[in-house]
N, C-alpha and C positions, 0 to 999 in steps of 0.2 A: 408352453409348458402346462397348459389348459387354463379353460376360460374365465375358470373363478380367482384364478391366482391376481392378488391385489398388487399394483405398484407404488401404492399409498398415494398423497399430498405432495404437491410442490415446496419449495422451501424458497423463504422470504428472505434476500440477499442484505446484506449487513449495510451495503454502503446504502440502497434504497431506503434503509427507516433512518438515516442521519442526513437523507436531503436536505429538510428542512433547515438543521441547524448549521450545516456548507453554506447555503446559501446567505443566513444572516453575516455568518462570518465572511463571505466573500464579500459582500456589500460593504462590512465595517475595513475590511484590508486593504478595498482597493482605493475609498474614501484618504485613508491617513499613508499611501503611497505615493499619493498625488500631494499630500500638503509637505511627507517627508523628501521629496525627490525638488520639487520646487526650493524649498528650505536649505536644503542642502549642498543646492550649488550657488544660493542666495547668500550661505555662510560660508562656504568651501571647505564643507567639513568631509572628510573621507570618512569618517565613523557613523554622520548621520544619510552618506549615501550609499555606504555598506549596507544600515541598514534598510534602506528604500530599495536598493537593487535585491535584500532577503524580501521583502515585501512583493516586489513587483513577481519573482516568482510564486510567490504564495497566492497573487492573482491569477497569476498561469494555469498554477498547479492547479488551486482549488475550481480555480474557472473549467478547466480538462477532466478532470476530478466530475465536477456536473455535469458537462456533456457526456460522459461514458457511461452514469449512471443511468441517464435519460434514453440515453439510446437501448442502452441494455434492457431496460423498464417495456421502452417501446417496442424492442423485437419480442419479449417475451410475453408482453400482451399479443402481438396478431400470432403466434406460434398459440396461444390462446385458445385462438379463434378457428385453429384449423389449417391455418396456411404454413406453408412450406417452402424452406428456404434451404441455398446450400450450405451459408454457418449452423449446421445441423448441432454444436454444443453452444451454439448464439452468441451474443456478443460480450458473455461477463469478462471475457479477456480486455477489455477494452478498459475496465477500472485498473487492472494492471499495469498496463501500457501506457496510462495516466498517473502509476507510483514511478514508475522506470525515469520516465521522461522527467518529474520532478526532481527525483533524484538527480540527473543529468544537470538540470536545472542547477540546482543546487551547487553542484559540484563547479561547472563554470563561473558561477558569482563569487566562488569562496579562491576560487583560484587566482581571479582579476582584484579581488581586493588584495589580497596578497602581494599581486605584482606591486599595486598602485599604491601599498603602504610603504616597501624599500623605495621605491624613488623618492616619498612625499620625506620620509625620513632623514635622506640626505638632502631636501632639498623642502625648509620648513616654507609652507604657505602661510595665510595671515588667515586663521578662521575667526569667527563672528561668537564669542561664546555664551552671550545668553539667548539667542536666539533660537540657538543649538538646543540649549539648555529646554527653552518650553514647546518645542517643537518633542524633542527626546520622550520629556511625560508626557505628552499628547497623545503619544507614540508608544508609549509603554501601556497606558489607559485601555487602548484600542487591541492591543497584543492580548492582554490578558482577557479583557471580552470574548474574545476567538478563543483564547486559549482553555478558557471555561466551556464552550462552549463545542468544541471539536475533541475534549480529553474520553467522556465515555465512549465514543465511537471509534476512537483510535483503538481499544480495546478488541473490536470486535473487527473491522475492517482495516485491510493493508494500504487501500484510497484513499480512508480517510486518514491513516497512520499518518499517511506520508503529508497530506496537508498541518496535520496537527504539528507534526518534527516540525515544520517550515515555521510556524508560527512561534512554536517554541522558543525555537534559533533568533527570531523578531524579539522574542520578550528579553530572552539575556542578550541580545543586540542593545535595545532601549536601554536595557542598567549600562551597558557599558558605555554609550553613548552620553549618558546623566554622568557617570564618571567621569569622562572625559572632560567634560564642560562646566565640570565643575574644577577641576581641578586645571583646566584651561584660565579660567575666571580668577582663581585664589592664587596660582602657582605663576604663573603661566609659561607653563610645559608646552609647548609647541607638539613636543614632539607626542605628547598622550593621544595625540585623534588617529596618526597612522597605528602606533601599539595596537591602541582597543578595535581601528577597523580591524587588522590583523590578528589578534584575538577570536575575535568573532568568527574569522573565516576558517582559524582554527579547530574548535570547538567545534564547528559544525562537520568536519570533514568525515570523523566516525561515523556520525551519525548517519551520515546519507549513504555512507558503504552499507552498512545494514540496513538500511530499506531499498537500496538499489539493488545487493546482492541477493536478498528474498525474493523481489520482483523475479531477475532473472533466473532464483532458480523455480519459480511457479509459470516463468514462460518457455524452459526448458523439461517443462512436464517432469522435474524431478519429485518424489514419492515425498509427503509432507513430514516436517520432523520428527514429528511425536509418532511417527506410523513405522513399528521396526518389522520389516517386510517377511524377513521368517518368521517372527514371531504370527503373523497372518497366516503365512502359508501355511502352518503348522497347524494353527485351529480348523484352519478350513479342512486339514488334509485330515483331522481329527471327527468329524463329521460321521455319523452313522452311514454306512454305504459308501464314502468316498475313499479310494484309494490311491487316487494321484491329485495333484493341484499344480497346473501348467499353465502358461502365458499370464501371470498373474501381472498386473499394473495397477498401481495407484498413483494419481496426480491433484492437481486443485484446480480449478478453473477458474474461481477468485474467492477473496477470502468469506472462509465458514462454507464454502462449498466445493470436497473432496469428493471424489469418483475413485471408484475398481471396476477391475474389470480380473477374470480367470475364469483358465477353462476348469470343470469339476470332473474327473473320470471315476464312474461309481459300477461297481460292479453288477450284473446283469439282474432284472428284477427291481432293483431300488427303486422308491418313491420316487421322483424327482423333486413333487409338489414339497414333502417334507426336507429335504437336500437344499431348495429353493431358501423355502422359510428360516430353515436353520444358518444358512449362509450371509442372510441379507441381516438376522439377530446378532449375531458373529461381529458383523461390521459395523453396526449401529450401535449396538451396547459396549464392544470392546476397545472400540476402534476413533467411534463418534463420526461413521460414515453413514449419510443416509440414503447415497445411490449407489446403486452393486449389479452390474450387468455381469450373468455368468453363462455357460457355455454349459449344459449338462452332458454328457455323452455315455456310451458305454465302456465297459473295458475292449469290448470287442471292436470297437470303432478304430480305422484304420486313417492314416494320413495327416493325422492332426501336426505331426511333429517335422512334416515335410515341410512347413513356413521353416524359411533361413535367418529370418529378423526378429 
């Protein structure tokens, strides 16, 4: 659309600038799921290996979670450089791929605590309950560290959402766990350690449909929430010179970073250069899209409507 036309700056991906603090937090999780998972079959508490087995995913997660950024990082450095590859939109799907599978995560632990709390409930084991007890704060300590520490990024990234929900679900794990063992110790409720696992497993089950269901629909290339797609077509189609607006698509590639794409049909004579600029303002100011690949063409341009899909 000629030579001087700018395509701007790249854009700095959300989960990339909260590496650093994934990784603290992965080091502090997998530390106190190794003391809660030993602990817990040392006391035979179902509530404090509910929460080790919420833990052991959160090493998963968060461990997946930093390989996809890493790799994502590193294809977008040598596409950097020049070279060329067939994931021609690279690999930020892969932070994705790393909320999905959490989620999945997620979803398996809260289902098997579940089982594992109806049998323990008709069938009380003998737990250990202060052991339980300082194991739980140790537990809880280490939760909120992460949990401080992975909250502004959950904000901005769907990768790190899904790590932060995981740790979340750990920290009201740990209170319920304290609950339990205390009230194991003062009462002694047998049956409080299957309740509060199953609690836990509870609580967590919404949560992980919406980060699961988001995932799948930003891997089903569905149009992002906040983006109501007439409302789009409509400004674009409002554009000095344009008179139609076809094959319009918007999707995410991961999160904080939305893509369009449409064809423009402008009547014979029009700038393009101006159609261009005004269409890529359009999506960036109204929209908060900063990539916008469009198709300029004329009205006289034939065949475009011959694609069937």
């Amino acid at each position: 659309m000629g030579a001087d036309h700018d395509h701007g700056t790249g854009l700095a991906r959300a989960g990339e600038r909260h590496r650093g603090r994934l990784t603290i937090a992965f080091a502090i999780i997998l530390t106190f799921f190794l003391v809660e998972a030993i602990a817990g079959f040392v006391t035979n508490s179902l509530a404090l290996l509910s929460d080790a087995g919420h833990m052991l995913t959160d090493v998963i997660g968060i461990g997946m979670a930093l390989a996809a950024i890493q790799l994502a990082s590193r294809f977008a450095q040598r596409s950097g450089d020049g070279a060329r590859s067939r994931h021609t939109f690279g690999l930020y799907r892969l932070e994705i791929l790393a909320a999905f599978v959490n989620a999945l995560l997620l979803f398996g632990v809260a289902i098997w605590v579940l089982i594992e709390a109806v049998r323990r409930i008709f069938d009380e084991p003998e737990v250990l309950g202060v052991p339980m007890l300082v194991v739980a704060i140790l537990g809880l300590v280490a939760n909120l560290v992460a949990f401080a520490l992975l909250r502004e990024g959950s904000k901005e990234s769907l990768n790190v959402e899904g790590a932060y929900l995981e740790v979340l679900a750990d920290t009201i794990g740990s209170v319920g766990v304290i609950l339990a063992a205390v009230s194991l110790e003062l009462f002694d409720w047998a049956w409080i350690d299957p309740v509060i696992g199953a609690g836990i497993g509870v609580w967590i089950l919404p949560r992980t449909y919406r980060l699961g269901r988001r995932a799948v629909r930003i891997l089903l290339q569905a149009a992002p929430d906040h983006v109501d797609l007439n409302a789009l077509g409509a400004d674009l189609e409002a554009i000095d010179g344009v008179v139609d607006v076809h094959d319009l698509h918007v999707w995410t590639l991961t999160s904080e970073m939305d893509a369009a794409s449409a064809h423009l049909m402008t009547t014979t004579g029009t700038d393009s250069h101006q159609v261009l600029d005004r269409a890529r303002y359009v999506l960036a100011e109204h929209y908060g899209i900063r990539h916008g690949t469009f198709q300029v063409e004329p009205d006289t341009h034939e065949g475009c409507h011959e694609v069937t899909w």
